[in-house]
BAFI-3210 file (N, C-alpha, C; in Angstrom, 3 decimals, decimal comma, padded with zeros to 6 digits):
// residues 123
n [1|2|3|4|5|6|7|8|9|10|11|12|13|14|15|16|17|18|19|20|21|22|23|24|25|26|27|28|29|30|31|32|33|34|35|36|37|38|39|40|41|42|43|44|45|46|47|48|49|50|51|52|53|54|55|56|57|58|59|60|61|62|63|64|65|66|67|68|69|70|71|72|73|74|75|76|77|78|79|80|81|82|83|84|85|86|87|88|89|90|91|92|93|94|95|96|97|98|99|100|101|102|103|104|105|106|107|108|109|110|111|112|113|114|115|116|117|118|119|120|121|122|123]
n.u [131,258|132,720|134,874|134,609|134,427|136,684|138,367|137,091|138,098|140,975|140,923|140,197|142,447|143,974|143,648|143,545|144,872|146,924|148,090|150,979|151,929|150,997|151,148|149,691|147,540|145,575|142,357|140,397|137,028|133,955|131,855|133,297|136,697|139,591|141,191|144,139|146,147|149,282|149,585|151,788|151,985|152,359|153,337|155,319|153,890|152,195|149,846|147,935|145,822|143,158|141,117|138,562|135,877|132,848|129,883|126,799|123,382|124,698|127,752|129,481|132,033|133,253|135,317|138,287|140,808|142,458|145,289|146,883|150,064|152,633|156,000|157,937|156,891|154,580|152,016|149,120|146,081|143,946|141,452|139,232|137,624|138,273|137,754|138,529|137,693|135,246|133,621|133,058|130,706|130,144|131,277|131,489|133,192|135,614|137,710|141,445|142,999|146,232|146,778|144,748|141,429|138,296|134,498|133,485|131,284|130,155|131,450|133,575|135,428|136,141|135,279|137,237|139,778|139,040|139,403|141,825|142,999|142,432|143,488|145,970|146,339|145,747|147,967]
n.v [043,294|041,951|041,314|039,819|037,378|036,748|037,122|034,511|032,912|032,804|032,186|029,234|028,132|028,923|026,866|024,189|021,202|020,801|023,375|024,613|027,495|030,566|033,366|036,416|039,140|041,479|043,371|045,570|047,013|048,616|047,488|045,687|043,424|041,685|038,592|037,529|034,645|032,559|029,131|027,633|023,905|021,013|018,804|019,989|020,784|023,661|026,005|028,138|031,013|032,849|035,160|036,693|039,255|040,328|042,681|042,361|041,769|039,801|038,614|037,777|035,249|036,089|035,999|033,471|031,341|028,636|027,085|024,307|022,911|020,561|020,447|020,235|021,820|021,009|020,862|019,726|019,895|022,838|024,524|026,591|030,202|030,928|031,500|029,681|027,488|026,914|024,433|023,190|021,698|023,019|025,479|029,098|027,522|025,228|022,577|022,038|018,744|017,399|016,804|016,811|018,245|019,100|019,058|021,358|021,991|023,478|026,173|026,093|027,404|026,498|023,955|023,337|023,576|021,548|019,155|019,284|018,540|016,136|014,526|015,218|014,073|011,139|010,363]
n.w [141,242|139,310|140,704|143,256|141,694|140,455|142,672|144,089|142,033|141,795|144,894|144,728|143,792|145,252|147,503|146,254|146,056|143,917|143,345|143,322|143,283|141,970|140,222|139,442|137,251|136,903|135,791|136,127|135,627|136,017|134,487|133,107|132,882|132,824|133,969|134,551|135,280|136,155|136,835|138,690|139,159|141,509|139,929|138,195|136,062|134,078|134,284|132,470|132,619|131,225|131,502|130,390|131,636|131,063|132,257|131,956|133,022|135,372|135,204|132,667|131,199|128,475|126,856|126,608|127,751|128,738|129,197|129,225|130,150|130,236|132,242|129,996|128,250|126,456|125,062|127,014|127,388|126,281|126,789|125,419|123,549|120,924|117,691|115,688|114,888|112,651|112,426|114,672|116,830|118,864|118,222|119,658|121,117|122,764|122,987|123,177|123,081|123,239|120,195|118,780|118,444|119,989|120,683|123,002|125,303|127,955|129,792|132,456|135,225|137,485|137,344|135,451|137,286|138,769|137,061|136,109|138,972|139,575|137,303|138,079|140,494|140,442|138,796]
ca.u [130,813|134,027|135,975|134,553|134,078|138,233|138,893|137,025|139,055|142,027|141,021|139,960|143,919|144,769|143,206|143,700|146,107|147,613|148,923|152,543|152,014|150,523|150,643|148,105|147,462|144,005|142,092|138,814|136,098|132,822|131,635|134,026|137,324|140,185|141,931|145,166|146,799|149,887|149,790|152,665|151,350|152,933|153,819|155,688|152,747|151,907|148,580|147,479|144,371|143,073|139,254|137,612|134,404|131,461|128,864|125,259|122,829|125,678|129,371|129,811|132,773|132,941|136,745|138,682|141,563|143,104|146,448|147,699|151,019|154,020|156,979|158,733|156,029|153,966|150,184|148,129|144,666|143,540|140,428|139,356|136,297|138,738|136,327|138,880|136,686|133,943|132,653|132,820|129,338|129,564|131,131|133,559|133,363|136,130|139,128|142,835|143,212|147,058|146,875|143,123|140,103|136,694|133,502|133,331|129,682|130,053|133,072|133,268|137,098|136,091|135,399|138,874|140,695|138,763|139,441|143,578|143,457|141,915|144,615|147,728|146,369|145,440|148,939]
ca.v [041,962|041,447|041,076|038,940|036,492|036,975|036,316|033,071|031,643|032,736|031,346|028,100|027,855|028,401|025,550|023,410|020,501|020,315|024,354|024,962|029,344|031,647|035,237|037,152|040,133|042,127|044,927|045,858|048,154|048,317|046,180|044,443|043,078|040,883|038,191|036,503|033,677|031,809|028,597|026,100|022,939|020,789|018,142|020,958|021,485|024,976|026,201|029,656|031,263|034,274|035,367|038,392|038,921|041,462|042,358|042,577|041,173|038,980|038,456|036,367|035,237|036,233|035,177|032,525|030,520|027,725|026,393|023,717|022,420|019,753|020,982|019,946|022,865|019,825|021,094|018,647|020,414|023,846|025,097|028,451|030,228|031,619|031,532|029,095|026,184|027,152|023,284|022,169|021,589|023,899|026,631|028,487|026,630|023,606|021,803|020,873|017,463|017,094|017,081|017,023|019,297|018,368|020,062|021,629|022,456|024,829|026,583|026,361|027,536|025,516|022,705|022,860|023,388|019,750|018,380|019,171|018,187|014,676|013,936|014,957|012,775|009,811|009,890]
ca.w [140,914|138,739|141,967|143,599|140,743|140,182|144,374|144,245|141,171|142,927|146,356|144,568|143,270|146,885|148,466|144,611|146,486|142,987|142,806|144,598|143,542|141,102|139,984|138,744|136,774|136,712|135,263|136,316|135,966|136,436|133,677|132,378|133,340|133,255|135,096|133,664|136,029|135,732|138,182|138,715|139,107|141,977|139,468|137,449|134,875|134,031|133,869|132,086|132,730|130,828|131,749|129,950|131,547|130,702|133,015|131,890|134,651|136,483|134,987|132,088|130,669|127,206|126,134|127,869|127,135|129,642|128,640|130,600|129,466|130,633|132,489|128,919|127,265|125,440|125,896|127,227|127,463|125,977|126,386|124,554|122,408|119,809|116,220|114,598|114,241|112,621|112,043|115,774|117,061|119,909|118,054|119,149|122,724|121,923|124,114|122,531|123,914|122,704|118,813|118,515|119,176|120,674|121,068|124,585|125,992|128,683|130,161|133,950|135,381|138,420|136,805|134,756|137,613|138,905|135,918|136,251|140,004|139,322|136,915|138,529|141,822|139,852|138,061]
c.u [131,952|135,032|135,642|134,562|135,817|138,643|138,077|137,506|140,367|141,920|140,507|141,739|144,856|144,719|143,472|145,213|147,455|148,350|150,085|152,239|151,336|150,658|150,147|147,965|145,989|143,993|140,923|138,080|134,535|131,425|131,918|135,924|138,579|141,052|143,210|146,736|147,597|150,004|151,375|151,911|152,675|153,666|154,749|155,065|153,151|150,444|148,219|146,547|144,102|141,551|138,752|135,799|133,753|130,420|127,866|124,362|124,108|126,831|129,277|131,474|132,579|134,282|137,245|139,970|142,452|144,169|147,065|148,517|151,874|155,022|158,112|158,004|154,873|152,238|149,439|146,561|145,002|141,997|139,983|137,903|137,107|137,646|137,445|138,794|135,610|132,909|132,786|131,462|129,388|130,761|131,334|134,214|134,509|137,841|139,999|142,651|144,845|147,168|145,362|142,195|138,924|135,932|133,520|131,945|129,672|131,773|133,004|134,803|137,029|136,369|136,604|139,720|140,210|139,174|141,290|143,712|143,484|143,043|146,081|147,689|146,423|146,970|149,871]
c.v [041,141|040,642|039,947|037,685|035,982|036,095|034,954|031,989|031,739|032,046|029,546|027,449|027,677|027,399|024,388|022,303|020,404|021,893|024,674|026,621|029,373|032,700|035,778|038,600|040,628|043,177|044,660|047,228|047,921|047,178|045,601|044,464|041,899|040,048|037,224|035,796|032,651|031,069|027,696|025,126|022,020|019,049|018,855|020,939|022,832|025,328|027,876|029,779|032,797|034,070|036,919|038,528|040,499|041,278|042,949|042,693|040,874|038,688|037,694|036,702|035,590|035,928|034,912|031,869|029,979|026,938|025,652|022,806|021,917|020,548|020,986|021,501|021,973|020,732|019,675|018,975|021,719|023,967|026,641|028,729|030,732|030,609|030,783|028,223|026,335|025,572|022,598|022,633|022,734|025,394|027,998|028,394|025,665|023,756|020,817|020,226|016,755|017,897|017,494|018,470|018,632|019,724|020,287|022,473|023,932|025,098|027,035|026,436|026,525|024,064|022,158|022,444|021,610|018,765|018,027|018,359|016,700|014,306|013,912|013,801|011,895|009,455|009,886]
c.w [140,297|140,167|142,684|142,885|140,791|141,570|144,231|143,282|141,811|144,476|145,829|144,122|144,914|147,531|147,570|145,983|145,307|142,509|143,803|144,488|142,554|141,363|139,012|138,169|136,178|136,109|135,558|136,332|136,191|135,776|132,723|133,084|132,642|133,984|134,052|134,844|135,478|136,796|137,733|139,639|140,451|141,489|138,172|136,069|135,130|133,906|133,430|132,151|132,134|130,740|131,833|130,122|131,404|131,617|132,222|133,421|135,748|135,215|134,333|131,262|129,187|126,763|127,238|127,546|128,531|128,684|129,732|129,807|130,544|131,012|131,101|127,902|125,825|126,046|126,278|127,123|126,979|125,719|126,069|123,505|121,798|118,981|115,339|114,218|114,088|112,181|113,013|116,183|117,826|119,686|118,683|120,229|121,928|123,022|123,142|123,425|122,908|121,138|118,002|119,193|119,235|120,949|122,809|125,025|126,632|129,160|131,820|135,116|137,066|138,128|136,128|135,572|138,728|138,452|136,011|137,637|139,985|138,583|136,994|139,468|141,268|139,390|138,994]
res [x|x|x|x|x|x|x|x|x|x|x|x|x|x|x|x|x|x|x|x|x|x|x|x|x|x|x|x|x|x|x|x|x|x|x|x|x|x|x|x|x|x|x|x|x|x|x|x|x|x|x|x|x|x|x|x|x|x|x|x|x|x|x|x|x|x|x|x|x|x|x|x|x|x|x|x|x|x|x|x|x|x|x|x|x|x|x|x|x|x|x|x|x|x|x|x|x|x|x|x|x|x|x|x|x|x|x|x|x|x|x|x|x|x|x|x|x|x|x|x|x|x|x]
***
């Protein structure tokens, strides 16, 4: 179940108009796992991906952390559940945005990598 979950964030990076490569480094077993992806970005961003999931029923992520930083190494986005805001609403969901932090709802690695594609095109 891990695996496949892993091949469709990787095949979503493949088709991503906005990744030039990535390489990837796994571990899996039967229930639990991780996946840890470094993309280059075809505006020379970087993007890190680290996804520790646990299976119960169906595969959830349980630690996460997206680092997407400037060819200079400036972060621009981080999203992550590290426990070191314990007074953001959503606890210990939450997205660097530069210098700041914000509450972040849900955590959807699809949706991030939407979220990056939209703003390299636009820029």
């Amino acid at each position: 179940m891990n695996q496949s979950y892993f091949s469709e964030v990787k095949a979503a990076l493949i088709v991503s108009p906005v990744v030039e490569s990535y390489v990837h480094n796994q571990f899996l077993k039967e229930l639990e796992g991780y996946l840890q992806i470094e993309a280059f970005l075809t505006n020379d961003d970087f993007l890190d991906i680290f996804l520790y999931i646990t299976v119960d029923e169906k595969p959830q992520i349980t630690k996460y952390r997206v680092n997407w930083q400037s060819r200079e190494g400036t972060l621009k986005r981080r999203w992550d559940n590290s426990s070191h805001y314990p007074d953001i609403e959503t606890f210990p969901q939450h997205v660097h945005i530069g210098e700041e932090v914000y509450p972040h709802q849900f955590f959807d690695i699809f949706e991030i990598i939407g979220v990056v594609e939209k703003e390299i095109m636009i820029s």
